[in-house]
C-alpha positions in Angstrom: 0.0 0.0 0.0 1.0 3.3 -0.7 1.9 5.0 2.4 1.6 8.6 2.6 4.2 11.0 3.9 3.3 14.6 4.9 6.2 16.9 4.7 5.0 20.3 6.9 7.1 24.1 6.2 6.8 27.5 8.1 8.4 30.4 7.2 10.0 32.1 9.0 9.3 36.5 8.9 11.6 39.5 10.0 9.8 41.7 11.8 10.9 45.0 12.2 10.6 47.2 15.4 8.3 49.9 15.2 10.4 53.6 15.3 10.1 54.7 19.0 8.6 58.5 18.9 11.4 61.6 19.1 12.1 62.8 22.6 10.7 66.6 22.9 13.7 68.6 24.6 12.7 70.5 28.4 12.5 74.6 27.7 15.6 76.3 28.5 15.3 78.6 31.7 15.1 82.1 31.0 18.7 84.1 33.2 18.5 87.9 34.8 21.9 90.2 33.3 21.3 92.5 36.6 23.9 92.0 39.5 21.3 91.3 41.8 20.6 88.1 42.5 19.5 85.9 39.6 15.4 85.5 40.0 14.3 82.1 39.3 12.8 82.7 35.5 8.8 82.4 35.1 8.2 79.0 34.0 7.5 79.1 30.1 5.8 76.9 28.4 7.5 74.0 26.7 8.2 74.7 22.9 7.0 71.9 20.8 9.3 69.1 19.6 10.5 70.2 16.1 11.3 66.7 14.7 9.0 65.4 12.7 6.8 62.9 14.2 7.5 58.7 12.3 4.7 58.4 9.8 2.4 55.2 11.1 3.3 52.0 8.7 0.4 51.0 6.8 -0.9 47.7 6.8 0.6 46.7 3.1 3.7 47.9 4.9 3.8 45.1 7.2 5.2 41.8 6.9 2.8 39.6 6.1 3.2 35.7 6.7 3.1 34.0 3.5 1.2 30.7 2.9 2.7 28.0 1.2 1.3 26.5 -1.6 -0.5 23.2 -1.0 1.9 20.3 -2.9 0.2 19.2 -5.9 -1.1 15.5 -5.8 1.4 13.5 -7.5 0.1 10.4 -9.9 1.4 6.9 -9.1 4.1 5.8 -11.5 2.7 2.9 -13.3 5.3 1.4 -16.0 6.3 -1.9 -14.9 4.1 -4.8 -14.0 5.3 -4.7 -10.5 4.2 -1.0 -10.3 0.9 -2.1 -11.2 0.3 -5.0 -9.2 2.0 -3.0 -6.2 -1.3 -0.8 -6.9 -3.1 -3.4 -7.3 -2.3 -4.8 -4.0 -3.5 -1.5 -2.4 -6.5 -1.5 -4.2 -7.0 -4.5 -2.5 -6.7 -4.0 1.0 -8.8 -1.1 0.8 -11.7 -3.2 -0.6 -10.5 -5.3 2.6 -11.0 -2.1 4.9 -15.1 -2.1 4.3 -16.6 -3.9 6.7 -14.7 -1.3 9.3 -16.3 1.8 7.5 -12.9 3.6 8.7 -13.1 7.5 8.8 -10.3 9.6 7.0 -9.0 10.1 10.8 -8.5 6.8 11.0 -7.3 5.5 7.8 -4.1 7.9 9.0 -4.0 6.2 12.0 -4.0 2.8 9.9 -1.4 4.3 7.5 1.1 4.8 11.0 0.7 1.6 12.0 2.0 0.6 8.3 4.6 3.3 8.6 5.9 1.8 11.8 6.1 -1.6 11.0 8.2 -0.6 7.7 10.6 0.6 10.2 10.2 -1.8 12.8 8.9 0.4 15.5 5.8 -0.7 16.4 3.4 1.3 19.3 2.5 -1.9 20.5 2.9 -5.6 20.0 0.6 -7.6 17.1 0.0 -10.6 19.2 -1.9 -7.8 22.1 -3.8 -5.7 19.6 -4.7 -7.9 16.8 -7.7 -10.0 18.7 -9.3 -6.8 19.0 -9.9 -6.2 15.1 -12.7 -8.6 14.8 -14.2 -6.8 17.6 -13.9 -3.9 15.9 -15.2 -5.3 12.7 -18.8 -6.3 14.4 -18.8 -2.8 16.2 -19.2 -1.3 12.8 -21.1 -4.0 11.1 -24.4 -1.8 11.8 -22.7 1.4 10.3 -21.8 -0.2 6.8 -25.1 -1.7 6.1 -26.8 2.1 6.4 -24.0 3.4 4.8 -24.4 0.9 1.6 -28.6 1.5 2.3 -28.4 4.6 2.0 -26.3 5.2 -1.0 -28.1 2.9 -3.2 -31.8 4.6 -2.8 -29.9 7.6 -5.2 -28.8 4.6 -7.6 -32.1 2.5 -7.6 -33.9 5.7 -8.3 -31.9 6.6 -11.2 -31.6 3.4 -12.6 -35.7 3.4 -12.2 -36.1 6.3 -14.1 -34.2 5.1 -17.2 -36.1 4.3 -20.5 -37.5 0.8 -20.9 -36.9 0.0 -17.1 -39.4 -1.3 -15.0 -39.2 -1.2 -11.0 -41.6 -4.2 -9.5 -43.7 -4.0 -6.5 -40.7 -5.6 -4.5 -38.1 -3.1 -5.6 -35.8 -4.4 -8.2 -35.1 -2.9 -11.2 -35.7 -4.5 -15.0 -34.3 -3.3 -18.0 -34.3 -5.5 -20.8 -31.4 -4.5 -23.0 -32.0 -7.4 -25.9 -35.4 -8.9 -26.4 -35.5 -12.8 -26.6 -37.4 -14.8 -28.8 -37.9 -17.7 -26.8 -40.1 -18.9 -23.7 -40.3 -17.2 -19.9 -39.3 -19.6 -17.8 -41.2 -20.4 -14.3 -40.0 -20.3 -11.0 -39.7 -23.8 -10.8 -37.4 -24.5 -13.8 -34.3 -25.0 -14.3 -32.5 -22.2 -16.8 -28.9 -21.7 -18.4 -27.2 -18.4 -18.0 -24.7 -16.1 -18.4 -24.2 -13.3 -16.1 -21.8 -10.6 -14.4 -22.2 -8.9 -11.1 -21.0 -6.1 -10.0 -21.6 -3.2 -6.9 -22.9 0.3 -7.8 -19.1 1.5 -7.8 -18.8 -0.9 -10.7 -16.2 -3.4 -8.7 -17.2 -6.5 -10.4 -17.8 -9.9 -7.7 -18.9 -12.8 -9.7 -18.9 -13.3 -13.6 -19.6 -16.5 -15.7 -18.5 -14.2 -18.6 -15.3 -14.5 -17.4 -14.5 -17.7 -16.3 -16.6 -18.7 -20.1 -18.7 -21.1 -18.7 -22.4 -20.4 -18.4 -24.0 -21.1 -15.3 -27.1 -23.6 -14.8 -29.6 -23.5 -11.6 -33.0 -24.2 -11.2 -35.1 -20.4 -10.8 -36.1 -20.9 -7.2 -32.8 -21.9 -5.5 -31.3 -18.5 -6.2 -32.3 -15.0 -4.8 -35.1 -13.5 -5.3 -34.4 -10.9 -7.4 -33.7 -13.3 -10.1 -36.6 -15.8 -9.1 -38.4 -12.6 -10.2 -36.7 -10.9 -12.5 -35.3 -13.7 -15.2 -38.7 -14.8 -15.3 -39.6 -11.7 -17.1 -37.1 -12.4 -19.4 -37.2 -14.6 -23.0 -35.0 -17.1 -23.7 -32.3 -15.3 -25.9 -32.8 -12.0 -24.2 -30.4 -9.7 -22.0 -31.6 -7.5 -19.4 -30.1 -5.7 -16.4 -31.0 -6.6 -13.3 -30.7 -4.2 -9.5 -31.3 -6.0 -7.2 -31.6 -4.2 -3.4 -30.2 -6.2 -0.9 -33.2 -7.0 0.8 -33.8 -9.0 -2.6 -30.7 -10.5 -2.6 -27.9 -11.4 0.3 -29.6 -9.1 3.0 -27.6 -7.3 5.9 -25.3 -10.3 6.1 -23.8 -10.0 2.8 -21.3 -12.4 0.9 -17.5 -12.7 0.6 -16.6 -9.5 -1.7 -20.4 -8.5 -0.9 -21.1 -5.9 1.5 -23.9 -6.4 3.6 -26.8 -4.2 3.0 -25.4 -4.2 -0.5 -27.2 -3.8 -3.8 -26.5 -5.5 -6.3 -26.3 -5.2 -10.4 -26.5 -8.1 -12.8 -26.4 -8.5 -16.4 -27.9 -11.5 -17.6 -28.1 -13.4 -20.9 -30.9 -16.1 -20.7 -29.5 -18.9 -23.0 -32.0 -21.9 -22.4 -34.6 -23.3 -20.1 -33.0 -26.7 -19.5 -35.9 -28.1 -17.4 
């Protein structure tokens, strides 16, 4: 994982001493030229100071601290293949970091414990610490699942309000992209399909696509968005299927699934086997 170094600078400002006002000088005492005694002089009054008084320094005169200039975000360098799985690998264990809906606060904190291991000076020792990390991990179980909840509402609305899509009276969302020729299939059959899943930030958990080898099930033994939703399809057809996750793995979720997730597939109905 990329680990992230902050460098911090001040500058440092002169600041000059303001000029300290010009002394006025005491009256002279007036002297008799007589041979009597000298009289002590009536007091005058003190003549005014004749240097000229220091002009005030105006704010644009003053030294003003300077602000550096925030350090431009510098892009990964990714050439080699090791560069790239390197990046990979962070991706990675970020996706692993959901389930403990971390705060930006405390991905920093997760960053020094990284930091410090690099350079072998831990704060504490692994073998103390790491039990508590799947306490942790069900402290915050409750906070993902609203967090995924309440980010898909946006995403099942907008997908709801695309042309051709239908949203059931259970939620999920239909939008046949390639009409089919062939039969809809019941609940209680068995149907071949291909299919890719993905979350609503596109990351991609399961795809038969991929692996090239369509997948066969009967209708029933499978969530219920697709109980539901391939039955609206025709054999031949495509269609896009959302699926909330009260319609598919619920607040328990999946390996790679969040709970509370919903869910997107695309689905290419191929046959109904039986």
């Amino acid at each position: 994982m990329n680990v992230l170094i902050l460098l911090l600078s001040s500058a440092l400002l002169a600041q000059t001493p303001a000029p300290k006002p010009a002394t006025t000088p005491a009256a002279p005492r007036g002297t008799n030229s007589t041979t009597t005694a000298p009289k002590p002089a009536a007091p005058t009054a003190p003549k005014p100071a004749t240097a000229t008084a220091p002009k005030p320094v105006t704010p644009a005169a003053t030294a003003q601290p300077k602000t550096a200039p925030a350090a431009p975000a510098i892009a990964p360098v990714l050439t080699t293949d090791d560069q790239k799985a390197i990046y990979a690998l962070g991706l990675s264990v970020y996706r692993s970091l959901g389930p403990f809906a971390l705060s930006p606060a405390e991905l920093e904190l997760l960053k020094k414990g990284i930091t410090d291991a690099a350079a072998g000076k831990p704060a504490g020792k692994l073998e103390e610490w790491e039990p508590k990390i799947d306490g942790l991990a069900r402290s915050r179980a409750a906070i993902v699942v609203a967090q995924e909840k309440a980010v898909a509402i946006a995403y099942v609305n907008k997908a709801a309000a695309e042309p051709g899509a239908i949203k059931t009276a259970s939620g999920i969302v239909y939008r046949e992209t390639t009409a089919g020729t062939g039969a809809n299939p019941k609940a209680s059959d068995m149907v071949k399909v291909h299919y890719r899943g993905t979350l609503i930030d596109g990351s991609e958990f399961d795809s038969s696509f991929k692996r090239n080898q369509p997948a066969t099930f009967p209708l029933n033994g499978v969530i219920r968005c697709w109980t539901e939703g391939v039955q609206l399809m025709k054999v031949g057809g495509k269609a896009t299927l959302v699926c909330p996750s009260d319609m598919a793995y619920g607040d328990g979720g999946r390996p790679g699934i969040p709970g509370g997730a919903t869910l997107i597939f695309e689905i290419e109905l191929l046959e109904i086997t039986g």
